[in-house]
N, C-alpha and C positions, 0 to 999 in steps of 0.2 A: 134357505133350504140346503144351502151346501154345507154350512156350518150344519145344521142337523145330521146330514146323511154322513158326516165325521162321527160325529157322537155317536147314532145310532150304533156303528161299527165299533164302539169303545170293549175295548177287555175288563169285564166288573173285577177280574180277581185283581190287576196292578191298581186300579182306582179303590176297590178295600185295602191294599198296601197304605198308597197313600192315605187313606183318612187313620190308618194307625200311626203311620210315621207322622201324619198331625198334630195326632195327639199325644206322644212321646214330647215331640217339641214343646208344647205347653207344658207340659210336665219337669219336661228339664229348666225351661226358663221360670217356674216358680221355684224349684230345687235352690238356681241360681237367686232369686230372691231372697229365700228363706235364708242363703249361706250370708249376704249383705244384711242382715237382721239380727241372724245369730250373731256375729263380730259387734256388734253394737247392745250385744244383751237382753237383745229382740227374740226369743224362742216362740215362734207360733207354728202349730201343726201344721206338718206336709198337705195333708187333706183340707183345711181351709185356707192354704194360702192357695191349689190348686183349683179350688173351687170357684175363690174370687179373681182369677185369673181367667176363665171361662166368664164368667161373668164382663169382665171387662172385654175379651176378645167379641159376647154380644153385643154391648153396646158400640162398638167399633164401626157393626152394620150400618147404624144409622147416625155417626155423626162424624165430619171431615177428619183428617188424619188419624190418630192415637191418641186424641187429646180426652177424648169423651169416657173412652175406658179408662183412661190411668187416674182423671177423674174422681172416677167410680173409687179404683180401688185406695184410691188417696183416704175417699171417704170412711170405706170400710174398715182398711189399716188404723186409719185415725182415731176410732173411735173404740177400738181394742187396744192400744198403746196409750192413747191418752196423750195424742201431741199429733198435732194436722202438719206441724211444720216437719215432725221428722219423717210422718209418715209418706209426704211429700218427697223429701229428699229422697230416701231409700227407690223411690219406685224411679224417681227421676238418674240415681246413679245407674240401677238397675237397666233402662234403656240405654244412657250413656257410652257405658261398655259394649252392650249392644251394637249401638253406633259406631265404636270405636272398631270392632269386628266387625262391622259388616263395609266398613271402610276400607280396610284392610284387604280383604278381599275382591272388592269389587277394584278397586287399583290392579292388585294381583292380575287379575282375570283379564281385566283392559291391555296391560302390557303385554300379555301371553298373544293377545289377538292381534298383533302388530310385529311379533315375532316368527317369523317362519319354518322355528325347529316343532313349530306345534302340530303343523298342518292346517291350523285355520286363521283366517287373515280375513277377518271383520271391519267393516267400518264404520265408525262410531263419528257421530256430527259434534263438529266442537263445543257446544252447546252443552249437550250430555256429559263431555269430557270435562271440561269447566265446573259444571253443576256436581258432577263426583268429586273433584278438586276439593272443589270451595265449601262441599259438606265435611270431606275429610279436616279440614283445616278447621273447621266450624267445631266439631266434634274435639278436636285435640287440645283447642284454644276453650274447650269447656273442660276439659279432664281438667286441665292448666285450673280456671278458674274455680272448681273447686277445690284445689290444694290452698288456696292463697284466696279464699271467698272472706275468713275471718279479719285476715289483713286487711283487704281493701275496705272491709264493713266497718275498720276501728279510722280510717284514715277520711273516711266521704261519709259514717254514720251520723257524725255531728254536726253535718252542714245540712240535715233532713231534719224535718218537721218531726215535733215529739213524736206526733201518731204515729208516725214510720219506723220510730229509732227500735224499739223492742220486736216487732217482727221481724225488721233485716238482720239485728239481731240474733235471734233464733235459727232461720232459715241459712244463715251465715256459715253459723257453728253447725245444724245439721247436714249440711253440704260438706264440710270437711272431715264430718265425723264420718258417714258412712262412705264417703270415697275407700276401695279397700289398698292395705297394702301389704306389702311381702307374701307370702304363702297366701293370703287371702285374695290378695289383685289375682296374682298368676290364678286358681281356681277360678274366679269369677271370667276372666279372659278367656280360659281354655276349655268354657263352659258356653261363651258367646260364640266362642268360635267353632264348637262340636253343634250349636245351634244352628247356624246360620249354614253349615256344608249340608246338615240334615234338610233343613230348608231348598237346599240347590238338588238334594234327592228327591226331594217330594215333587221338585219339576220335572226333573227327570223321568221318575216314575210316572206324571201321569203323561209326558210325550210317549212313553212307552203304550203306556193306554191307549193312545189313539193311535199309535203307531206310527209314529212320527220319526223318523231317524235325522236325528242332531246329533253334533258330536257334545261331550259333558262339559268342554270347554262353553259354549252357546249359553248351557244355562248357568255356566256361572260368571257369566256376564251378566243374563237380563234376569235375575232373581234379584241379585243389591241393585242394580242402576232402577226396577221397577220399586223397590221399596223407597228409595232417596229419593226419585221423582213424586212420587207416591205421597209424601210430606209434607208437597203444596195444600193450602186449604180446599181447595176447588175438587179434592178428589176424596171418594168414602170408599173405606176400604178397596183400594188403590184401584175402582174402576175408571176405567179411560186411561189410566197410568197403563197395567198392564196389556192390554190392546197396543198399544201405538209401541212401547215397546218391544213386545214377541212378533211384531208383522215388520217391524223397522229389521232386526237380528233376523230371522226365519227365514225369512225370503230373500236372505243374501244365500243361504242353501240349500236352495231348490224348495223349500217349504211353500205349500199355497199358503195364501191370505187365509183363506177361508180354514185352515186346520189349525194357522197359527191363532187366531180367533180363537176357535173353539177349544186349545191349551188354555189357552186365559182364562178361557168362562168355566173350564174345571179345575184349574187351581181357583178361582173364586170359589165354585161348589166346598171344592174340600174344606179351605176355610169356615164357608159359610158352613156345612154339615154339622162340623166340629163344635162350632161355637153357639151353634142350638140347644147344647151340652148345658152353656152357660143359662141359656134363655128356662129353661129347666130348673135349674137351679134355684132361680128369680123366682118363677111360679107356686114354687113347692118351698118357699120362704126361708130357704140356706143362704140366702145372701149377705143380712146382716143390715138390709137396708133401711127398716124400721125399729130394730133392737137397738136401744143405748146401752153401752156396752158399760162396767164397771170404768170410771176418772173420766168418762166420756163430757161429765157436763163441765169439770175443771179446764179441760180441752179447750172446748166451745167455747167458756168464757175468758181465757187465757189467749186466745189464738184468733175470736174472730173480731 
């Protein structure tokens, strides 16, 4: 009930903010897709690569981490390129960066909270602190591995069973191809990271909603440390992640339980709103999921 009589109180006009600033981010992050495709000789419209992006953020609702939607759109890309291994890697570099910005930042943010020219002085359980660490490190030591995925695959491909030798292979070479670099890296980075501060508005905006007064520093701490957590398998679209995080930070100031709760379950809304977009999509048969696409079956038999 108290979590309600928050909501009921909620301002519609900052909560319509947020579900546009939602969907901008989708938008920018296919933008960011398409630009890792282009480089590669990949040209696919703005309009379906944003489409299957919506699609993916649906299936997100219902299956552990981001694994379900990228999935998806592995599939869809796949079968318009005519190659499940590149279309694979692209999507996979694609979060990477991602990660790699949203690492970036969430370190940033932790250090500021521990600094006192900020005005705010959080405490953060070692646990969380380590867990950000050791994603960050995770993340770099995969940028790493994509640079040098060809090498290792010529040095360890021949001690693998034939079955294996030609997809690590593939998967090898398209891991190094779409990692981007020069003009390209810089774009895709300053494109994760225009993502992810938009992301730490859309928090903002909807504590504004409820009328929450936090300082901006707060949320951009628990926007990345709730996504990195969020990455465990045990959580779909990061529920129970973002609860224990917004009431663990909130109510260090002055925030109740019960409003920081109900932040969560409207950034879930916006999320979920948005990505009904996708479910839409699905229904009204834009998604590509039963279309074979032209070199789709060369694909297939090449790759599975």
């Amino acid at each position: 009930m108290a979590i309600w009589a928050v909501w009921k109180d909620a301002n519609l006009w900052w909560f319509a903010l947020a579900l546009v600033l939602q969907f901008v981010g989708i938008a920018l992050s296919a933008a960011k897709w398409g630009v890792l495709l282009r480089s590669r000789g990949y040209h696919q419209p703005f309009r379906w690569l944003l489409s299957a992006y919506l699609v993916g953020q649906f299936a997100n609702n219902f299956l552990p981490t981001t694994v379900g939607g990228d999935a998806l759109r592995t599939m869809q890309l796949g079968r318009r390129i005519g190659s499940y291994s590149r279309s694979a890697a692209s999507i996979f570099v694609e979060r990477l960066t991602g990660f790699l910005a949203l690492s970036l930042i969430a370190n940033v943010a932790l250090a500021l909270t521990i600094d006192a020219f900020t005005g705010v002085q959080l405490v953060t359980s070692s646990t969380l602190h380590l867990l950000t660490i050791g994603f960050s490190l995770l993340a770099v030591i995969a940028a790493i591995g994509c640079f040098v995925a060809p090498w290792v695959e010529q040095k360890i491909g021949r001690y693998l069973p034939g079955l294996l030798q030609r997809p690590m292979h593939r998967i090898a070479n398209a891991l190094s191809d779409f990692f981007p670099q020069g003009q390209s890296l810089a774009l895709v980075i300053w494109m994760s990271l225009l993502f992810q501060s938009l992301w730490i508005v859309i928090h903002m905006v909807c504590g504004q909603a409820l009328n929450i007064d936090a300082p901006l520093l707060i949320y951009a701490v628990m926007a990345p440390i709730t996504d990195i957590l969020g990455l465990a398998p045990i959580f779909v679209n990061n529920l129970g992640a973002r609860e224990f995080v917004f009431t663990t930070y909130l109510t260090q100031v002055g925030v109740e339980p019960a409003s920081a709760i109900a932040l969560a379950m409207m950034i879930f809304a916006v999320r979920l709103a948005v990505s009904l977009v996708g479910g839409l999509i699905v229904l009204f048969g834009g998604a590509d999921l039963h279309v074979t696409q032209p070199g789709s079956q060369d694909a297939v038999s090449s790759e599975s």
